[in-house]
MARBA-3410 file (N, C-alpha, C, O; in Angstrom, 1 decimal):
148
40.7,27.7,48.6,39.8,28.9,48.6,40.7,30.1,48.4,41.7,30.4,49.1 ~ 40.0,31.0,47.3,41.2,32.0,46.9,41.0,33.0,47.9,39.8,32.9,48.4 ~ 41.8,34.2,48.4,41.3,35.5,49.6,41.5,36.5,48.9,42.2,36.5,47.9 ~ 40.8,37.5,49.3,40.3,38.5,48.4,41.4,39.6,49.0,42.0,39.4,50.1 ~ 41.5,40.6,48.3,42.8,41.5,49.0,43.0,41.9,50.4,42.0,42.2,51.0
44.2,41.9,51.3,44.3,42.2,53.0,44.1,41.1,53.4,44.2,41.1,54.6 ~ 43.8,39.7,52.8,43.8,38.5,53.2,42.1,38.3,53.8,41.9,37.5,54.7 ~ 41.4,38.9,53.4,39.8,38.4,53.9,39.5,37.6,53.1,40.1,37.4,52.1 ~ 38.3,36.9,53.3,37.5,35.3,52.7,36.7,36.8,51.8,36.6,38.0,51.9 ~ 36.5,36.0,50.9,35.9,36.6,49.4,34.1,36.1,50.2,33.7,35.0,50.7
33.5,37.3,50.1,32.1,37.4,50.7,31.1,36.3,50.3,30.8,36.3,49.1 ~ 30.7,35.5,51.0,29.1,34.6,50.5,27.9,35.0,50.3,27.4,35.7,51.2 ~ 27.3,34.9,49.4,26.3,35.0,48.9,24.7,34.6,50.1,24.7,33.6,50.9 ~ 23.9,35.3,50.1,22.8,34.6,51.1,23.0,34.5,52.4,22.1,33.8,53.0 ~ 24.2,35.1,53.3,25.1,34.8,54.0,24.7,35.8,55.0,24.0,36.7,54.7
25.4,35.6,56.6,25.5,36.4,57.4,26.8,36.4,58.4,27.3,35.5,59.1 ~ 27.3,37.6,58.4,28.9,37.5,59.0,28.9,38.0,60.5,28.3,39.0,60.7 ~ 29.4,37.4,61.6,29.5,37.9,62.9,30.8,38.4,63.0,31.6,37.5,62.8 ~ 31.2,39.5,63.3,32.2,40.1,63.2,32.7,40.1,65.4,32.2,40.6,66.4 ~ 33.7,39.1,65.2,34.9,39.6,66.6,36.3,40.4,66.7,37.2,40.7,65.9
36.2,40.6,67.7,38.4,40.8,67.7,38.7,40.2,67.1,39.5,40.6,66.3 ~ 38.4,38.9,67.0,39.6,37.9,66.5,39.3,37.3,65.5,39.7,36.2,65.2 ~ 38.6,38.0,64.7,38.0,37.6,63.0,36.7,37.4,62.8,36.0,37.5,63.8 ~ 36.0,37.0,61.4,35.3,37.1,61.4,34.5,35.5,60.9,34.9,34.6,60.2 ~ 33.3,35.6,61.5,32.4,34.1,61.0,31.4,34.1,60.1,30.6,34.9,60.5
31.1,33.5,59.0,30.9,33.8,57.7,29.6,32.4,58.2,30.0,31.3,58.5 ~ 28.0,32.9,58.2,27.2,31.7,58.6,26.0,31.7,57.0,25.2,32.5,56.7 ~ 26.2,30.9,56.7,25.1,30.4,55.0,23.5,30.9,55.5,23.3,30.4,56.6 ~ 22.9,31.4,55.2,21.4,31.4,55.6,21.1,29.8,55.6,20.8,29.2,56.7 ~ 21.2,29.3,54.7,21.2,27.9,54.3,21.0,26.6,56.0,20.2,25.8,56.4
22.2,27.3,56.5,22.7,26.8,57.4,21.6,27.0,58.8,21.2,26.1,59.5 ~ 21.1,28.4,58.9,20.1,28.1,59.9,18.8,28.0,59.5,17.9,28.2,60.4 ~ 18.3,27.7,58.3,17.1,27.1,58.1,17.5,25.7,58.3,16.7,25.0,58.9 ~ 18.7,25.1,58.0,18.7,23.5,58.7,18.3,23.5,60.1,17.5,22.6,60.6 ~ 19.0,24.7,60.9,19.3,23.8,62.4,17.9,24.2,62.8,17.2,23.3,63.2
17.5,25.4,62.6,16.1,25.6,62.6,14.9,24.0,62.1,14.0,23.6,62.8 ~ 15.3,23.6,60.7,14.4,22.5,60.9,14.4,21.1,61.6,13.5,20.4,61.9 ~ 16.0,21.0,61.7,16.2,19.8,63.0,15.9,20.4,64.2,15.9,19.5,65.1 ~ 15.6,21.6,64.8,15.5,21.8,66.3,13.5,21.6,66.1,12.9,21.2,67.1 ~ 12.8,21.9,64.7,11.5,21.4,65.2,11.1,20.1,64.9,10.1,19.5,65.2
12.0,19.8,64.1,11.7,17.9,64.3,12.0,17.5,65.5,11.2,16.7,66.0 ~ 12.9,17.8,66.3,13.2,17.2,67.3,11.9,17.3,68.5,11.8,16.6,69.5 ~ 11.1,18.3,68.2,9.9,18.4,68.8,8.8,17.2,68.8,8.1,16.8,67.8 ~ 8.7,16.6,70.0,7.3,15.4,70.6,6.1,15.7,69.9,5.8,16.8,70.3 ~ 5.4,15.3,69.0,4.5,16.1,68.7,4.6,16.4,66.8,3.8,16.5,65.8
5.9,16.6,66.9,5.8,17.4,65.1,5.9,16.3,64.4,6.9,15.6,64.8 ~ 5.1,15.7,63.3,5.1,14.5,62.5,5.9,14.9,61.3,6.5,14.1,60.6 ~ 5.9,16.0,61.0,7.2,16.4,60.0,6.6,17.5,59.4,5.4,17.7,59.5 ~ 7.8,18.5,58.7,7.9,19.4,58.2,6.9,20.1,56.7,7.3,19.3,55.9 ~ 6.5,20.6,56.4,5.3,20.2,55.5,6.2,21.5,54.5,7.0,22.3,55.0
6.0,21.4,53.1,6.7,22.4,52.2,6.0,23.5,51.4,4.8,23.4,51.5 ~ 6.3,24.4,50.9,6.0,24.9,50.7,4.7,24.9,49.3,5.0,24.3,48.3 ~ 3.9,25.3,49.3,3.3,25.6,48.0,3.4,25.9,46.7,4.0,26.9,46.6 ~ 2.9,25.4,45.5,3.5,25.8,44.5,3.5,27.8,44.2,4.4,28.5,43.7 ~ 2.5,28.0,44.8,1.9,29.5,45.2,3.2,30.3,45.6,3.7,31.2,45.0
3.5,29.6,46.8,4.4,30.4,47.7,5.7,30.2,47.3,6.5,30.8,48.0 ~ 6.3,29.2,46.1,7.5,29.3,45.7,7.6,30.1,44.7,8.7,30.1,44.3 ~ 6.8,31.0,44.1,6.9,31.9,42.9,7.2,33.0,44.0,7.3,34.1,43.4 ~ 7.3,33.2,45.2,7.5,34.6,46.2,8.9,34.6,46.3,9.7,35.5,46.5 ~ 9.2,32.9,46.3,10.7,32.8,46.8,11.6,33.3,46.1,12.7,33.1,46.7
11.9,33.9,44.8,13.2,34.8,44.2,12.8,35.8,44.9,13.7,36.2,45.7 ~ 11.8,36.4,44.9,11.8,38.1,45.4,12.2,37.9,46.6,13.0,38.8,46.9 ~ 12.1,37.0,47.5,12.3,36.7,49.3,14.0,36.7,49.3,14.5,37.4,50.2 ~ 14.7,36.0,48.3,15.7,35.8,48.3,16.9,37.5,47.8,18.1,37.6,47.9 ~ 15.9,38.3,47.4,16.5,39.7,47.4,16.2,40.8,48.0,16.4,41.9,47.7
15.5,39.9,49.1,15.6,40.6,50.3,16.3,40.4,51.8,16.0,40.9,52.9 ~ 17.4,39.2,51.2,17.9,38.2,52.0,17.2,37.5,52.8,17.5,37.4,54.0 ~ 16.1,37.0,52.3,15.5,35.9,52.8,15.8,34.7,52.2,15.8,34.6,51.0 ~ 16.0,33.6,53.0,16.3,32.4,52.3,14.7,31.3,52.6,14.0,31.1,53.6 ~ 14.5,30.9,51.4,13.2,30.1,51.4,13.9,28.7,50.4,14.4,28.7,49.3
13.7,27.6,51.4,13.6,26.1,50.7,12.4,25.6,51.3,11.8,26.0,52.3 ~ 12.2,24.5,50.3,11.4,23.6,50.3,11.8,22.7,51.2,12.2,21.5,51.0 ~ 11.8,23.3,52.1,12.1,22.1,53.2,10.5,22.4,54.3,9.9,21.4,54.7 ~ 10.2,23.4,54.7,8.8,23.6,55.8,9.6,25.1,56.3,9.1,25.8,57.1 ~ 10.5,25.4,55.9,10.8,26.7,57.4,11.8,27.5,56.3,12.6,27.2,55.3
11.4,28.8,57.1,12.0,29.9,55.8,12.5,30.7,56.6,11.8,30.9,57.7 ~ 13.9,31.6,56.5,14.5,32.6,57.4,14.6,33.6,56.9,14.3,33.8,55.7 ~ 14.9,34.4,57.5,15.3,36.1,57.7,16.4,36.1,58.0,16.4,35.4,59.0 ~ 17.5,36.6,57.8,18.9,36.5,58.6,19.4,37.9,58.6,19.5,38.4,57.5 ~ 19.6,38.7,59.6,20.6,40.4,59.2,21.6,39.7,59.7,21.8,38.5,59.8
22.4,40.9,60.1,23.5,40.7,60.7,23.6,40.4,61.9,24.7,39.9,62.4 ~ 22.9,40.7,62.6,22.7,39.8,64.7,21.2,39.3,64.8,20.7,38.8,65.8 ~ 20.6,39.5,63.9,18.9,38.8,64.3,18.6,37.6,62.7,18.8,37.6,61.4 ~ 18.0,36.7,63.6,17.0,36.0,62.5,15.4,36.1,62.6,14.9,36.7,63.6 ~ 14.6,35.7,61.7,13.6,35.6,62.3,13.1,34.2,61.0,13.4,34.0,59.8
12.1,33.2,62.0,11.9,32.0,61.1,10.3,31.4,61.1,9.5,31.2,62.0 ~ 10.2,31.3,60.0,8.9,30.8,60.2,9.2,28.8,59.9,10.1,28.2,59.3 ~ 8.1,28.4,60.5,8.0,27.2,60.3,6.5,26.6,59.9,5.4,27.0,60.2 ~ 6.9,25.5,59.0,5.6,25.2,59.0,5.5,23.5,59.0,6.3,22.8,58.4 ~ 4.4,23.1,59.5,4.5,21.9,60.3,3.1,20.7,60.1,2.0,21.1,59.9
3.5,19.5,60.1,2.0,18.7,60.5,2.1,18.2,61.8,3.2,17.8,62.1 ~ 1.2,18.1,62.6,1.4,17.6,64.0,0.6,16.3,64.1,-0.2,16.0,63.2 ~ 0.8,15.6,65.3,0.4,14.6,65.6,-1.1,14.9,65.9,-1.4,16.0,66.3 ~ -2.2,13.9,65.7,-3.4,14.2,66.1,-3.9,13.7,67.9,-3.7,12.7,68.6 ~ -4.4,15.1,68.2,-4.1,14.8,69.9,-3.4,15.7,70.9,-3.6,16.0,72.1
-2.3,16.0,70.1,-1.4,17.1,70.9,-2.0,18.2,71.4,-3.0,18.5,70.7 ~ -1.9,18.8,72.2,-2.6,20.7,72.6,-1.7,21.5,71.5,-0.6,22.0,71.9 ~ -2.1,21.7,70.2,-1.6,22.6,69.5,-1.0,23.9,69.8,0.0,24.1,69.2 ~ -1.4,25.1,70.7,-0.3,25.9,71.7,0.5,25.3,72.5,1.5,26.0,72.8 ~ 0.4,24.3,73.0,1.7,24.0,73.3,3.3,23.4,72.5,4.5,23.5,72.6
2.3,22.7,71.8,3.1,22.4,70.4,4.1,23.3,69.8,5.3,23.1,69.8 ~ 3.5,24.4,69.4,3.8,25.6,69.3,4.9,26.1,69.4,5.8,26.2,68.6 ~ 4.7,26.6,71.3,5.5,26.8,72.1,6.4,26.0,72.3,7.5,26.6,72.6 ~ 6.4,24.9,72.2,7.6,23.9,72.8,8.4,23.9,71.1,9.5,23.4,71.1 ~ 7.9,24.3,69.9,8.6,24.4,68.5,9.5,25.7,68.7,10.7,25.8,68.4
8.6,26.8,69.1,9.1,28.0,69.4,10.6,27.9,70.1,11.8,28.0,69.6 ~ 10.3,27.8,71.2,11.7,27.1,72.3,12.8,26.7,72.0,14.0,27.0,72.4 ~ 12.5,25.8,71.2,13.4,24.7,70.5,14.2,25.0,69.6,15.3,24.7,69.5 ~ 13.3,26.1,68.6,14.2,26.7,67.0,15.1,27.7,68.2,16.3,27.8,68.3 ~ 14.2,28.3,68.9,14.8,29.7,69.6,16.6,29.1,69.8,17.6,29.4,69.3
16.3,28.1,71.0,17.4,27.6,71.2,18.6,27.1,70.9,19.7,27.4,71.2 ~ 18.1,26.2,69.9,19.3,25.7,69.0,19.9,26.9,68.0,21.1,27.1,67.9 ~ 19.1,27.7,67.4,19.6,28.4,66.4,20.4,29.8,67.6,21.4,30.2,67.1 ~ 20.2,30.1,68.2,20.7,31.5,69.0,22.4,30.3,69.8,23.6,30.4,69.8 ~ 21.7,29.3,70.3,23.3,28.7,70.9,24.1,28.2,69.5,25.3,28.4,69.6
23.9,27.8,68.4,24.7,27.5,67.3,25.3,28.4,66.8,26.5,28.3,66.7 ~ 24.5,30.0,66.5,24.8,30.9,65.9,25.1,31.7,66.2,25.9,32.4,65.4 ~ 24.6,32.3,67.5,24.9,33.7,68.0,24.2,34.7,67.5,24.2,35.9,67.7 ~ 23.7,34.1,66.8,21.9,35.2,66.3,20.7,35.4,67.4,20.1,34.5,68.1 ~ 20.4,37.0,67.5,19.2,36.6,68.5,17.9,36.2,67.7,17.8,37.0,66.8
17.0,35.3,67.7,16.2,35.2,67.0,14.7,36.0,67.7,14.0,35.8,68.7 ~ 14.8,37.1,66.6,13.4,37.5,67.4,12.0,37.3,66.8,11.3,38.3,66.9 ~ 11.6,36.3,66.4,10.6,35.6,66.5,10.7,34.3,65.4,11.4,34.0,64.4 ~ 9.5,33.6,66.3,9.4,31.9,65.4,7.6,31.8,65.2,6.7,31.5,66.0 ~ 7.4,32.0,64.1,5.7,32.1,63.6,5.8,30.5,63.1,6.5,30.3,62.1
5.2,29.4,63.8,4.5,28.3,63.5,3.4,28.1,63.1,2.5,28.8,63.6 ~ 3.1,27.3,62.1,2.1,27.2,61.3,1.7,26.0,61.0,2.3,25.3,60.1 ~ 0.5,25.5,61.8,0.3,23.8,61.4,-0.7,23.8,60.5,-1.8,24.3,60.6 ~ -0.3,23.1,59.6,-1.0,22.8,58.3,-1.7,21.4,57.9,-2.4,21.1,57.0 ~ -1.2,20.9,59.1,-2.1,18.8,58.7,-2.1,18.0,59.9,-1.2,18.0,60.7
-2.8,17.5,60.0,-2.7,16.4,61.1,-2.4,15.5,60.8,-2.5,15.3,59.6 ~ -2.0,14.5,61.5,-1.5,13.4,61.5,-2.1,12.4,62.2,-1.6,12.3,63.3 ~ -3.5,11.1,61.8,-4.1,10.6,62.0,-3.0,9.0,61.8,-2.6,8.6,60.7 ~ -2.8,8.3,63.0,-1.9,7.3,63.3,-3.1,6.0,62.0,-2.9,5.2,61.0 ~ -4.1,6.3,62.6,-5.5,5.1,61.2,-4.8,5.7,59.9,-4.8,4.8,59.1
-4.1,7.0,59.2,-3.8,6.7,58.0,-2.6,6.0,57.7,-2.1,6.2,56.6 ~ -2.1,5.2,58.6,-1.0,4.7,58.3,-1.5,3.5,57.6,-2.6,3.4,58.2 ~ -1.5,2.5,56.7,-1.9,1.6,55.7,-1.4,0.8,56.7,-0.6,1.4,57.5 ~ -1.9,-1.0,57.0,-1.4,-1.8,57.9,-1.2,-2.9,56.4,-1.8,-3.0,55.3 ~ 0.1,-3.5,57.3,1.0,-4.2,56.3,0.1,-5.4,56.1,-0.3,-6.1,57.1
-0.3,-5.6,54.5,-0.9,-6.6,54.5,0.2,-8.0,54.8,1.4,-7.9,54.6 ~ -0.6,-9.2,55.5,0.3,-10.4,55.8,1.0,-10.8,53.9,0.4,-10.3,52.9 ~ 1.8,-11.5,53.7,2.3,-12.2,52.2,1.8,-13.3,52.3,1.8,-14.1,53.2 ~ 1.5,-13.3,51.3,0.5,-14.7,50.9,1.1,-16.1,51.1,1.7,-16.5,50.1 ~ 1.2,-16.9,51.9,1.7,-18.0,52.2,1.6,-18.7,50.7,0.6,-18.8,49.9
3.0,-19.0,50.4,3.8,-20.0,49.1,2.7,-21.3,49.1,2.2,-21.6,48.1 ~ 2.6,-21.8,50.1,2.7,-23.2,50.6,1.6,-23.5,51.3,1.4,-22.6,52.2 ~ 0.9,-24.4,51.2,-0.4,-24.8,52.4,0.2,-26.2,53.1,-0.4,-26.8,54.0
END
């Protein structure tokens, strides 16, 4: 990796830098839309991540020059330089108390992404979009016995 004059890292693109005494940390936007979407999978309750719309991906260049980072993964960030802010969007289990759901997603992103990062995250907007009915799972038909 080449360094840019005075010996600094040549700037990232989409990026957010935490500046210490003792140098500086260079974090991908990229990077907390991941931990952000592993800390609401890891949530009891969330059947997975749901993506975005064909709709809402024609927003995503303009989002992106506003340093917003948007993938098609369920969850889109805001990053400055000490704050994130993330939305998520989700299918839940059918049955759950969806505020609490919520809340315990809320918690979760808060958590992981502010101890990984050192970002304060000031807010997590969840958004459930499907349920998750355990009857739509197809049951495995038996294989046709070869042999009588």
């Amino acid at each position: 990796m080449s360094m840019t004059e005075g010996g600094n890292l040549p700037a990232v693109p989409d990026s957010t830098t935490l500046q210490s005494d003792r140098g500086r940390t260079t974090i991908a936007n990229g990077v907390v839309a991941k931990i952000a979407a592993l800390a609401a999978r890891e949530v009891e309750g969330v059947r997975q991540l749901v993506s975005m719309g064909l709709g809402q991906s024609l927003t995503a260049g303009l989002a992106r020059v506003t340093r917003q980072e948007n993938r098609d993964t369920g969850v889109s960030v805001e990053v400055g330089s000490r704050e994130a802010a993330v939305d998520v969007r989700i299918s839940a289990d059918y049955g759950v108390s969806i505020p609490d759901l919520a809340t315990a997603v809320r918690k979760n992103v808060i958590d992981r992404v502010e101890g990984m990062t050192g970002l304060r995250v000031k807010e997590v907007n969840v958004e459930v979009l499907d349920l998750y009915f355990a009857s739509d799972e197809p049951i495995p038909e038996a294989a046709p016995r070869r042999v009588e």
